[in-house]
Phi, psi and omega in degrees: 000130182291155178252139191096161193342319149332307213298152188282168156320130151304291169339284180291005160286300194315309197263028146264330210262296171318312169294328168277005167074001176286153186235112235220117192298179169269007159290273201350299178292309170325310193263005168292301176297010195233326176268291182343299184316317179310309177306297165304330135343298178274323176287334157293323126007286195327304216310320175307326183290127197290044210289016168300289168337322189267156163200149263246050176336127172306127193289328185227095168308140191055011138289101194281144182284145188270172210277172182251113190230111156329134171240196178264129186315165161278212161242160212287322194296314184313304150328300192225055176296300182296311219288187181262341181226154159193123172248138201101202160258009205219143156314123177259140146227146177284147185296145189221359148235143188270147187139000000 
């Protein structure tokens, strides 16, 4: 298990690793908690930025960005014109969980 400010709980890896139902050797669990760490890492990193300070340019200056308004939905063939499957009214994706 990595060691320093980052590292995840041995504890809370184990009982993350059970919620995901994985079953995980104990390297596995070593470089997982060593990728984790990496991870928390770079979101603390975020934390440092002084994002009150920053601010936010207009992407088209002297363009006013338009307002966010509801309309009329599209229409189904316009909707799903793209897609790659469809039955229906509705988009096929494939299953990705079994059962």
């Amino acid at each position: 298990m990595p060691a320093g400010p980052f590292a995840p709980d041995p504890q809370d890896l184990r009982r993350l690793v059970k919620m995901a139902r994985l079953c995980l050797t104990d390297d596995q669990s070593a470089e997982l908690g060593a990728r984790m760490a990496v991870i928390l890492q770079a979101f603390a990193s975020l934390q440092a930025i002084d994002t009150p300070a920053t601010h936010i340019e207009n992407p088209a200056p002297g363009k006013p960005l338009r307002d966010d308004i509801c309309g009329p939905p599209l229409p189904v063939s316009v909707a799903l014109a793209n897609a790659p499957r469809t039955a229906a009214d509705a988009f096929l994706v494939p299953r990705i969980i079994e059962g």
